[in-house]
C-alpha positions as CSV (number, residue, x, y, z in Angstrom):
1,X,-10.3,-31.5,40.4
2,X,-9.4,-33.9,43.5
3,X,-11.6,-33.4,47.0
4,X,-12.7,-29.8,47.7
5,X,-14.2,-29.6,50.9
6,X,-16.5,-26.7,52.1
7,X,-14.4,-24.7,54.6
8,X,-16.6,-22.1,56.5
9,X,-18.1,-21.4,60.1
10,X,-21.8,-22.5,59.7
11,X,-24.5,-20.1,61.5
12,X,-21.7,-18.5,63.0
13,X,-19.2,-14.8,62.9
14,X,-16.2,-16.2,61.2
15,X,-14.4,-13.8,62.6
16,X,-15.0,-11.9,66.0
17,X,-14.1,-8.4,66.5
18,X,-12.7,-7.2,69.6
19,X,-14.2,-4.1,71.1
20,X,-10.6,-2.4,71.9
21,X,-9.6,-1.4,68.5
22,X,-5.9,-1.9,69.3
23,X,-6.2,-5.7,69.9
24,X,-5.9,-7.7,66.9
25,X,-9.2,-10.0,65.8
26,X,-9.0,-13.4,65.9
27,X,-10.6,-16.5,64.3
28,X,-11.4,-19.7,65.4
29,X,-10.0,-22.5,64.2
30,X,-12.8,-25.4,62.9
31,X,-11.5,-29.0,62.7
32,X,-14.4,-30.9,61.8
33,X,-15.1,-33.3,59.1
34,X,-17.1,-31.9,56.2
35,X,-18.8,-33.5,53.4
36,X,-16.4,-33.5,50.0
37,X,-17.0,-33.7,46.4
38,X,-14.9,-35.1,43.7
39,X,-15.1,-32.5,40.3
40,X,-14.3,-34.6,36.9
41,X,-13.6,-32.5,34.0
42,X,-13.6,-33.4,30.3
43,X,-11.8,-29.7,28.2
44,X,-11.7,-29.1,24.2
45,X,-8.7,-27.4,23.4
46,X,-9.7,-26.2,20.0
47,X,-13.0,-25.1,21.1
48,X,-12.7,-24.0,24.3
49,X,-15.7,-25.8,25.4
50,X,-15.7,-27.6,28.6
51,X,-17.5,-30.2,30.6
52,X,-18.0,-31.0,34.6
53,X,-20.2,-33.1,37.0
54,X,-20.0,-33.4,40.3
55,X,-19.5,-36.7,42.2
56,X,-19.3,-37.4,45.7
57,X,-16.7,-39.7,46.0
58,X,-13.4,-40.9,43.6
59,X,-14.5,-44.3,42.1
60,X,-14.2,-45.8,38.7
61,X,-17.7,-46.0,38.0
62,X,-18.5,-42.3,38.3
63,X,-15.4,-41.7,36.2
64,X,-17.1,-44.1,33.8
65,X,-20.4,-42.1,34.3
66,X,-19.1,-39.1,33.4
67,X,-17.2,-40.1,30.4
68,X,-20.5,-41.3,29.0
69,X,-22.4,-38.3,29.9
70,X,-19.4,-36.4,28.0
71,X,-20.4,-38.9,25.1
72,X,-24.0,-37.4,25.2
73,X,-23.2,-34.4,25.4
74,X,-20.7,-34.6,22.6
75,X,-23.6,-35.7,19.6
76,X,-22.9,-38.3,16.8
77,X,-21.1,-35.6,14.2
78,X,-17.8,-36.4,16.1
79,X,-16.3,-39.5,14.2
80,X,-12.9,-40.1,17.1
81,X,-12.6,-38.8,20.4
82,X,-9.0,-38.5,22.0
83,X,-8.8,-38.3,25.2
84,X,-5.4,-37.8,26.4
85,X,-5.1,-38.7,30.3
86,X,-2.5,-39.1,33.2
87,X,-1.7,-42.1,34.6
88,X,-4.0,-42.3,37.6
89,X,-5.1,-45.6,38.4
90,X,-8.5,-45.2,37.7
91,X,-7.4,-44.6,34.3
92,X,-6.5,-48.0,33.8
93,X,-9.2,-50.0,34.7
94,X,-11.3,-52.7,33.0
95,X,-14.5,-51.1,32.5
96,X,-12.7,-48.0,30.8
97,X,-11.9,-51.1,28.1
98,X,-15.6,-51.9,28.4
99,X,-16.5,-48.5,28.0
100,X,-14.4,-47.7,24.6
101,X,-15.2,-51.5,23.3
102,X,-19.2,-50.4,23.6
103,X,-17.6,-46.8,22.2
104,X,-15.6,-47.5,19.3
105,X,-14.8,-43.6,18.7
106,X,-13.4,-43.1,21.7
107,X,-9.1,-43.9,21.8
108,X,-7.6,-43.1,25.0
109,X,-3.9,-41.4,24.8
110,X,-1.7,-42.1,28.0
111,X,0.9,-39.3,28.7
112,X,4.1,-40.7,29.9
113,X,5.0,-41.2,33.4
114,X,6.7,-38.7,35.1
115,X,6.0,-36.2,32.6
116,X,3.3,-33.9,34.7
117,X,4.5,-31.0,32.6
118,X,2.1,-32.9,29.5
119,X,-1.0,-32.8,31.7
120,X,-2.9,-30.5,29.2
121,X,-5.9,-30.0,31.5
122,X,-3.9,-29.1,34.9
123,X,-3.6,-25.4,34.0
124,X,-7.3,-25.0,33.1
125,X,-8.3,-26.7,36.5
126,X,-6.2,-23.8,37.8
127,X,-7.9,-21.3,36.0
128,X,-11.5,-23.1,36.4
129,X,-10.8,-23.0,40.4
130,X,-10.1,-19.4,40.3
131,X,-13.1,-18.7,38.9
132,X,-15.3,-20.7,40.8
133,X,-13.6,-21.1,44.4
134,X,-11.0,-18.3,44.8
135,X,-11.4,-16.0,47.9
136,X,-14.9,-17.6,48.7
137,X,-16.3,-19.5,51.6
138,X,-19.1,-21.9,51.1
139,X,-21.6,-23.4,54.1
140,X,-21.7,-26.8,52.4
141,X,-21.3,-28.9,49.7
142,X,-24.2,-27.9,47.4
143,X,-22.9,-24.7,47.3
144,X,-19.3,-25.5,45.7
145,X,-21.4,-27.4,43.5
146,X,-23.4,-24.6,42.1
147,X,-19.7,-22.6,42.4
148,X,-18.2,-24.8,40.0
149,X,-21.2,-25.1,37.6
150,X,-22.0,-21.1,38.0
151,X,-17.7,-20.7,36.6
152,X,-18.5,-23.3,34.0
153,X,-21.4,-21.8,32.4
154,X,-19.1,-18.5,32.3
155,X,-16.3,-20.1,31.0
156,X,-18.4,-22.0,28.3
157,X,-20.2,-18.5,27.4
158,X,-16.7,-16.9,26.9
159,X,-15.2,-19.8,25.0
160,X,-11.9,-19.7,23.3
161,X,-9.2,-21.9,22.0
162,X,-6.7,-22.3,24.8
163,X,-3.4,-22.2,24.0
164,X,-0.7,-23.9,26.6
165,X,1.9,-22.3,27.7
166,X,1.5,-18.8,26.4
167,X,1.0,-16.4,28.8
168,X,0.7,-12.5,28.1
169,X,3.3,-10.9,28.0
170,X,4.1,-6.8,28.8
171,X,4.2,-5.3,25.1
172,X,6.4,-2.3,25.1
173,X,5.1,0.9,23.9
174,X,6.7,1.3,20.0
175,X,8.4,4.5,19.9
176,X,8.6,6.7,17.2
177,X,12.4,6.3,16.1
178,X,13.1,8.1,13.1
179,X,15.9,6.6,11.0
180,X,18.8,8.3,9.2
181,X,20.3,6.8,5.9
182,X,23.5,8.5,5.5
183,X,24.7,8.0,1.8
184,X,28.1,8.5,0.2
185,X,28.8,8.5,-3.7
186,X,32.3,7.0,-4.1
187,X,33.9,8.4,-7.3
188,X,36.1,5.4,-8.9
């Protein structure tokens, strides 16, 4: 999900109201440092089900982590796992060979370079972020924490096949048209 920091004004009126009513109100600006977090997702297209934990930083062993908690949490009935990924760098390490040599179901598909278009999970990070951080502010990092897992739960509750690239479209009302055959007999 990349970093997502909590962005709010601890213990303190985020915005303050002047008393004048024709002066505008005005917010302070916070520059300091906050903790971040690092969400890894794992989606199933077919199902609709989805998977995320919560790391605090971006390293290849909590990517590695994760896949194997995905494994868990996947059972034994599932004879190959694709996982189709970009070409981050952390994608392309030696323990993710370790990892699928001690995991034979698992095959790893590359998309090409330069082809972020193919990044099948991008547009339900969009829609997962919605849910979970859109219009919200958050105090600290525990918080967008239980945001994310709060919009996970929903999402895994209302589960559907998701289907890339098809939004929904305005369906005109059908009208009513009657339709007139007009018939001639031709004498020959």
């Amino acid at each position: 999900m990349g970093p997502v920091a909590a962005k709010s004004y601890p213990r303190q009126e985020a915005i303050e109201v002047m008393l004048r009513p024709a002066q505008r109100a005005k917010q302070e600006i916070d520059y300091g440092r906050r903790a971040k977090g690092y969400g890894y997702g794992a989606f199933h297209a077919a199902s609709g089900q989805c998977w995320t934990q919560w790391y605090p930083r971006r390293i290849k062993a909590h990517f590695i982590d994760f896949l194997a908690w995905v494994d868990t949490q996947l059972g034994t009935e599932i004879e190959r796992i694709y996982a189709i990924m970009d070409n981050l760098d952390m994608h392309h390490c030696a323990d993710l060979l370790l990892f699928q040599i001690h995991r034979p179901r698992w095959e790893f598909v590359y998309q090409p370079k330069y082809a972020a278009s193919l990044n099948l999970i991008e547009p339900w990070w969009k829609i997962l972020r919605s849910l979970a951080l859109k219009g919200r502010r958050f105090e600290d990092e525990e918080q967008v924490r239980s945001a994310v897992a709060a919009a996970t739960r929903y999402w895994n509750q209302h589960k559907h096949p998701f289907h890339w690239g098809q939004r929904r479209r305005h369906q005109p009302r059908h009208l009513h048209r009657r339709i007139a055959f007009v018939t001639k007999i031709l004498r020959i």
